[in-house]
C-alpha positions, 0 to 999 in steps of 0.5 A, spaced: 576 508 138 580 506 145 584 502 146 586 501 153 592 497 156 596 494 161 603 493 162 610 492 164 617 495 162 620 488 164 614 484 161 617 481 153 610 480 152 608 486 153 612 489 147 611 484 143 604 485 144 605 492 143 608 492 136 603 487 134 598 492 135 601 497 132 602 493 126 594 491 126 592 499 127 598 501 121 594 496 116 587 499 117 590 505 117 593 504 110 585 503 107 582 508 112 585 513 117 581 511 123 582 515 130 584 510 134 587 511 141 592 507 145 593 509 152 598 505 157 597 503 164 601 501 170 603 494 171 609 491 175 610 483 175 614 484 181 612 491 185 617 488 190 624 488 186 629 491 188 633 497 184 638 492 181 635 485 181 641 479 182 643 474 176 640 474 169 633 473 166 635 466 164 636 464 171 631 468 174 626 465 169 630 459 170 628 459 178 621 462 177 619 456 174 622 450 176 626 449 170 633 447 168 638 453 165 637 450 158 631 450 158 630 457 160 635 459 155 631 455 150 624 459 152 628 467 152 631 465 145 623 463 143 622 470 146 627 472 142 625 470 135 618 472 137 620 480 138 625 480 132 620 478 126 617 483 128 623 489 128 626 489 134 633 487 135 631 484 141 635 480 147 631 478 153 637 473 155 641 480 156 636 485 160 638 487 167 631 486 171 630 492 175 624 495 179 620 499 174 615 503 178 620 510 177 619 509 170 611 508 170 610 513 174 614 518 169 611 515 164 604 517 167 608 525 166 609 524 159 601 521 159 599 528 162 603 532 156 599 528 150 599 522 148 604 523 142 609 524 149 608 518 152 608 514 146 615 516 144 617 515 152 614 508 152 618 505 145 624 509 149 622 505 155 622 499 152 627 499 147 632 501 154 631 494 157 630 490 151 635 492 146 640 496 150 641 493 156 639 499 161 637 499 167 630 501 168 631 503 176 638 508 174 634 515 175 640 517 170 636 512 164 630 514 165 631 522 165 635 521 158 629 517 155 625 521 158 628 528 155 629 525 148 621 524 149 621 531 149 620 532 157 623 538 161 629 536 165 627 539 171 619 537 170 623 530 170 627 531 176 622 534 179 618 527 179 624 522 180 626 525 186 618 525 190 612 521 191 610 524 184 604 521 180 605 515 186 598 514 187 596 514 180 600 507 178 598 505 184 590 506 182 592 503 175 594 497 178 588 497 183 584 497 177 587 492 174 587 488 180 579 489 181 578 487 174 581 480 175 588 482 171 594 477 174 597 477 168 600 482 162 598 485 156 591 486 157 589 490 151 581 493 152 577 496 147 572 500 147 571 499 155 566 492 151 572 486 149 578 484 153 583 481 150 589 478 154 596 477 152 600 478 145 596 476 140 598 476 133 597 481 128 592 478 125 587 476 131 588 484 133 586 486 126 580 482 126 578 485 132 580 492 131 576 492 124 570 488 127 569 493 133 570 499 126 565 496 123 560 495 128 561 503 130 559 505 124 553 501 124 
């Protein structure tokens, strides 16, 4: 089975969608191994943002939506509440928004080394912006996130400091935009169901097990 995906660094969501996948899958293969691949795909909220975006997410989000700062607040404690039932120590209130191009496009070097690369790099990613407060814009996070994922250092540098795996983010987010996608996460299975936004563990074992079952027909 595949499970294609499209996401955002900077998208709560995102990751909260991401571990409840990973909790659904962790169950079927509880009663059976199943080969199961889950590859990511580039999608920025804000192509545009700078390196270093002004004020917090509460504001931002705040502004964004025409709502007043209590109200923001309640929304990322929600947010919040969401990502910690299911083991991350998450603080979107405290996440420094950024640009994140840069780390998509080292996550498409990680992608090009085997998945478990990328998938070790990935959790880093989102981890540093969630949990750890990193700025996702400073080629100095990305390069010890990416090193601690097991990449060279040159390889890295190499890749931050040119145009590197630029047009493959760019043709992800093409693909995405063709297919009608304006919103993250957006999980594809097999190439046959869509299922939009971070679903609960639940719904995605249903789903997971229904596909199993028909595959084996």
């Amino acid at each position: 089975m595949e499970i294609i995906y499209w996401s955002d660094y900077a998208c709560p969501f995102c990751y909260i969608g991401r571990k409840h996948l990973e909790a659904a899958i962790q169950k079927l293969n509880e009663e059976n191994k199943e080969a199961i691949m889950v590859t990511m795909k580039a999608f920025e909220l804000d192509p545009s943002a700078p390196a270093i975006v002004e004020g917090t997410a509460t504001e931002r989000l705040a502004s964004k939506y025409g709502l007043t700062m209590e109200d923001a607040a309640d929304r990322i404690n929600g947010v919040n509440m969401m990502g910690q039932a299911v083991g991350i120590d998450f603080r979107y209130d405290l996440a420094k928004p950024s640009n994140t191009f840069d780390a998509h496009r080292i996550t498409k070097l990680a992608q090009a080394k085997g998945n478990d690369v990328a998938e070790m790099l990935t959790e880093l990613l989102y981890e540093a912006y969630f949990v750890k407060h990193e700025v996702l814009a400073d080629h100095g996070v990305l390069l010890a996130k990416a090193k601690e994922a097991g990449l060279d250092e040159a390889e890295v540098k190499a890749v931050l400091d040119s145009e590197q795996f630029a047009h493959e983010v760019r043709e992800e987010e093409a693909l995405a935009a063709r297919y009608g996608i304006n919103s993250v996460p957006f999980f594809v299975v097999n190439d046959k169901v869509a299922l939009p936004g971070a679903l609960l563990i639940e719904e995605f074992e249903k789903v997971l097990r229904e596909m199993l079952e028909k595959e084996a027909e």
